[in-house]
N, C-alpha and C positions, 0 to 999 in steps of 0.2 A: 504493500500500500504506500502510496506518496506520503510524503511526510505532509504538514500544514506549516505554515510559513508562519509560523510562532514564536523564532528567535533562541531556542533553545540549544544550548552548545553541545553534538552531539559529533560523535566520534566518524573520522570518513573512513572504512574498514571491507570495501567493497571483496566479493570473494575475486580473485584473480584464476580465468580457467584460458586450457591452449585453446586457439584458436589455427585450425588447420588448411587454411586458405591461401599461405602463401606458396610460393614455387617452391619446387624442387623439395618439399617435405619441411619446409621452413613454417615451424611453427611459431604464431605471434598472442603476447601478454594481455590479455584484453579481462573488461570486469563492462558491469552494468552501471553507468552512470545514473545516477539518480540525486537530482540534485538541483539546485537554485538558479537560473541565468538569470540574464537583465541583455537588454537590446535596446534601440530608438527603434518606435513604428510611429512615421508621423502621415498624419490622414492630409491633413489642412496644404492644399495647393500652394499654400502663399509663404507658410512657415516653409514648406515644401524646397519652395524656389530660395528663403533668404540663407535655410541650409546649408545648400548647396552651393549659394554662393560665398558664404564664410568660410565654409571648407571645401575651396576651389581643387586641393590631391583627394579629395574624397571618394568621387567620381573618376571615372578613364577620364583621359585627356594628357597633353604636356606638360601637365602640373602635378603629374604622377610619376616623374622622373625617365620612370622604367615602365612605358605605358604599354605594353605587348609582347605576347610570348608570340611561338611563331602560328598562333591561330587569330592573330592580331585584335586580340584580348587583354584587359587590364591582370599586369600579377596582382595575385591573393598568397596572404603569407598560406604556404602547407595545401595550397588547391591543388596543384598539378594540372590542371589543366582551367584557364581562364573561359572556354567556351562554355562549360556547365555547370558553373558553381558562384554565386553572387552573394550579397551582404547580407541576404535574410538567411546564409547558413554558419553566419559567426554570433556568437555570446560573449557576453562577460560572465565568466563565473562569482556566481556569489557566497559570499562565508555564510557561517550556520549561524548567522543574525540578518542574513537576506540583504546585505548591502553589500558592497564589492571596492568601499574604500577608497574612491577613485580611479578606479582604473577604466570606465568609461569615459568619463571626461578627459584623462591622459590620452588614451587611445586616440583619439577625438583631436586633442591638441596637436598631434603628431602631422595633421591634414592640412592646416593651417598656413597662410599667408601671408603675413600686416602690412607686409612692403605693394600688395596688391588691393588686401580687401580693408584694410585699416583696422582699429585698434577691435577685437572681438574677444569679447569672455563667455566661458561658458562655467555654469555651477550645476553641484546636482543636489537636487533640492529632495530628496530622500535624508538626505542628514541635515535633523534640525539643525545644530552648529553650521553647517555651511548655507542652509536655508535661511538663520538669523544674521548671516556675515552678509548675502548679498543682498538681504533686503535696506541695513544700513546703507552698503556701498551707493545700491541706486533709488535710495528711498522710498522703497515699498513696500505694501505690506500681503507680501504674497503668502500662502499657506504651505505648511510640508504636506511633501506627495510624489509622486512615482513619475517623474518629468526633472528635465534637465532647462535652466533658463538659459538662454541666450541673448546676449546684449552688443549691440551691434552701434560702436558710437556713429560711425557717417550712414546711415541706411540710405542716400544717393548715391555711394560707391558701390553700393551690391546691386541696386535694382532703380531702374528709372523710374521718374516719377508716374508715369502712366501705368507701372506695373506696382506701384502700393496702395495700401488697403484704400478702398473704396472713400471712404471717410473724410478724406486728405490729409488723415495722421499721419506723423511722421517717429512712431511708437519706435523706441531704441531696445526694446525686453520684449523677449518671444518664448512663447512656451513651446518646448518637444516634448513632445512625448515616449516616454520610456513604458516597456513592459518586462514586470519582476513574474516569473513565473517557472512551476516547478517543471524539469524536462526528463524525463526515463531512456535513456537509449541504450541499447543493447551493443553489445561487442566493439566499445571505445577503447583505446589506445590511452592512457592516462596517465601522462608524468608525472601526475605527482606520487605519485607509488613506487618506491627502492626496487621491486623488480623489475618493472616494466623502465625504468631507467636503464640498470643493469642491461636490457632485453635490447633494450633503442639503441645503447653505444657500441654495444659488442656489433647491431648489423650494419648502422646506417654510419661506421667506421671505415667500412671497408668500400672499394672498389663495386665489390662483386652486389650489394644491393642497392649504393648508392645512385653508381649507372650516369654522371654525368661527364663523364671525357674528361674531369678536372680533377688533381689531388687535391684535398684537403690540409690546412694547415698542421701539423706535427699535433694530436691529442692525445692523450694517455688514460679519460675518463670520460662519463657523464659530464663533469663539470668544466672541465675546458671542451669541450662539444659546446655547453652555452654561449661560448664565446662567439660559435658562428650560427649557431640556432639566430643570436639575438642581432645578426646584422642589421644596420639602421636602415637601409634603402626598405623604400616604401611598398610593401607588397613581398619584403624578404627579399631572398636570394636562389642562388641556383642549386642550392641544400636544401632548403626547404621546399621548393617546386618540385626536386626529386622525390622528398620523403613523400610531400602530399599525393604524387602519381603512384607512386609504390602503394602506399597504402590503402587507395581509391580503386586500382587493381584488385589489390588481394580481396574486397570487399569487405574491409572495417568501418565499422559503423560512424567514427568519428573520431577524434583527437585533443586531448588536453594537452595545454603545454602555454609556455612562460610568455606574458607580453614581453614585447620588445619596447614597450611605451613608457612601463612604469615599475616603479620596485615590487620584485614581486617574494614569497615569502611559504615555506611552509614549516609548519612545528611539528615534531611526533611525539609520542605519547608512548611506552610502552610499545615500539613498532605500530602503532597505527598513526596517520594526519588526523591531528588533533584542530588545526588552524591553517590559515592560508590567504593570500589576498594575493593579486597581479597574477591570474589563468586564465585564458579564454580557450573557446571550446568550438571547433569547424563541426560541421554536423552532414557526412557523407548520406549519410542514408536517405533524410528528407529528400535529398537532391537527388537520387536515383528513384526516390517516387514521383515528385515532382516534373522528372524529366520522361521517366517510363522506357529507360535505357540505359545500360550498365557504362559503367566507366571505361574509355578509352583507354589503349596506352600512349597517349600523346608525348612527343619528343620536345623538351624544355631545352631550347639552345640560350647562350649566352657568353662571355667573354670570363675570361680568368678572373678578374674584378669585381664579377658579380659575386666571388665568394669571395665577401669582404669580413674582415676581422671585427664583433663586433663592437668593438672600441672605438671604430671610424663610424664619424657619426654623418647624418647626411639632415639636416632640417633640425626640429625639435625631435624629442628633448636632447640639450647640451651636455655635455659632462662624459662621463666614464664608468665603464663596468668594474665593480666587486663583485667576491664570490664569498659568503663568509661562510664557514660552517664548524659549529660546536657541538660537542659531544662527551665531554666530560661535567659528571657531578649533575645536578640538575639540569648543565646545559653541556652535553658529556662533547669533548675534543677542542683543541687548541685554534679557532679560526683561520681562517684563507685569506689573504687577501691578495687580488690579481691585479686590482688597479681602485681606484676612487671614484665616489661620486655616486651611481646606481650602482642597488645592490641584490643579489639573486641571495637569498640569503636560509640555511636550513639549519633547524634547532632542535635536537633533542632534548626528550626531558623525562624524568624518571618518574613524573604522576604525581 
């Protein structure tokens, strides 16, 4: 049975069973997800448009950097293939208190322009505390609720005046709308789980599943693996287009794994995730209903550059990867650190 969205802190311990799907007898780590997303669904034409043009890399186009694989589709981080897989199959995952932390709106900021669309904020008004900050900011007195505000200081930079509200307002705060809702999927691929970690770097280490004509920089783990998992280019790189075809092949239901946007974080407990923020989750399967045809194995070309180190950063956010992990005593082992700034960060704790 789904859980109720009641904020209760409750252990993530999904069972992990083989999944026998892949080639050559390559069997893959997969469990039932069951658990909390969050996404924008905006109905309104008009929020629709001022969207879209705030977050000019959002959408395909040349302000998406890397705007086409060779089906001349926009990359999606982990798609594998841009012709059949779009934004209604990405989430934010959310902790066992149904909120996600920020990492939508980070996600979100990543899209962003100023040098084109001018100064734009966005808040999520699901946390009272950031629901009472922006209402000070821009003096209002809006309500907490499951929608992200948007504040748009030149709204003649994003859309002309024949294309604003009816009204002749000239309104700087837009509501989007968000949906927090519980999702069940079967036979996902789930990093935050020590085996299926273990599972990811021992295949997608090697030549022989990765499959893209390119070596990989020198890794010895899961965690220097994050280092190119979290490449900055918009849409990923040509590691993750690989995994996302591989896995879209073997037919796995879906994939969790670390944004590239924002700090992301998981606690264990006695071997199980106890905590977690910064995951988002691709969702294969809806897209093979949706489409009513299995997944290609479409060919991901790109230049040596595309596997970029992910400490080269390309737009927002600024800064640099850490890796911290402890392990001794309540928080058991001696921390990592690989560089400053953002941090992928994993904590043991004896309970």
């Amino acid at each position: 049975m789904p859980r109720p969205l009641d904020g209760i802190p409750r252990r993530y311990a999904p069972d992990v069973s083989w999944f026998s799907g892949g080639p050559e007898g390559l069997q893959v780590p997969v469990c039932t997800f069951d658990g909390v997303v969050r996404t924008i669904e905006i109905q309104d034409p008009f929020v629709s448009r001022i969207f879209d043009a705030a977050f000019p890399a959002f959408r395909a186009g040349g302000d998406h950097y890397r705007n086409s694989d060779f089906l001349g589709g926009r990359y999606r981080r982990y798609a594998g293939s841009s012709g059949t897989l779009d934004s209604r199959s990405y989430f934010g995952v959310a902790r066992w208190n149904d909120r996600d932390d920020g990492s939508l709106i980070r996600e979100l900021f990543a899209y962003m322009d100023p040098t084109a669309t001018g100064l734009a904020m966005i808040h999520d008004m699901s946390n009272p505390d950031d629901a009472n900050a922006a209402n000070r900011m821009y003096g209002t007195a809006l309500e907490v609720g499951d929608y992200l505000l948007l504040f748009v200081h030149d709204l003649e930079r994003l859309v002309s005046r024949d294309g604003q509200q009816s009204d002749g307002q000239t309104a700087n705060v837009f509501r989007v709308p968000c949906r927090t809702r519980q999702l069940h999927l079967d036979n996902v691929v789930d990093l935050r789980l020590p085996t299926v970690q273990t599972w990811f770097f021992e295949t997608f280490s090697k030549d022989e599943w990765l499959n893209i004509g390119l070596p990989l920089p020198p890794v010895e783990s899961f965690f220097e693996l994050l280092l190119v998992m979290l490449g900055q280019y918009r849409g990923g790189n040509l590691m993750t287009q690989a995994v996302g075809r591989e896995l879209r092949i073997w037919g796995i239901g879906g994939l969790v794994y670390p944004s590239a946007r924002c700090d992301c974080s998981l606690v264990f407990e006695k071997g199980d995730v106890v905590d977690w923020y910064g995951w988002n989750l691709v969702d294969y399967k809806t897209t093979r209903e949706r489409t009513q045809q299995a997944d290609a194995g479409n060919i991901t070309i790109g230049k040596g550059e595309d596997i970029s180190h992910g400490t080269d950063f390309f737009g927002l956010p600024i800064g640099q990867i850490a890796i911290r992990q402890t392990s001794e005593g309540s928080k058991r082992g001696r921390g990592r650190y690989l560089d400053s700034k953002r941090s992928i960060c994993t904590t043991g704790c004896e309970g």
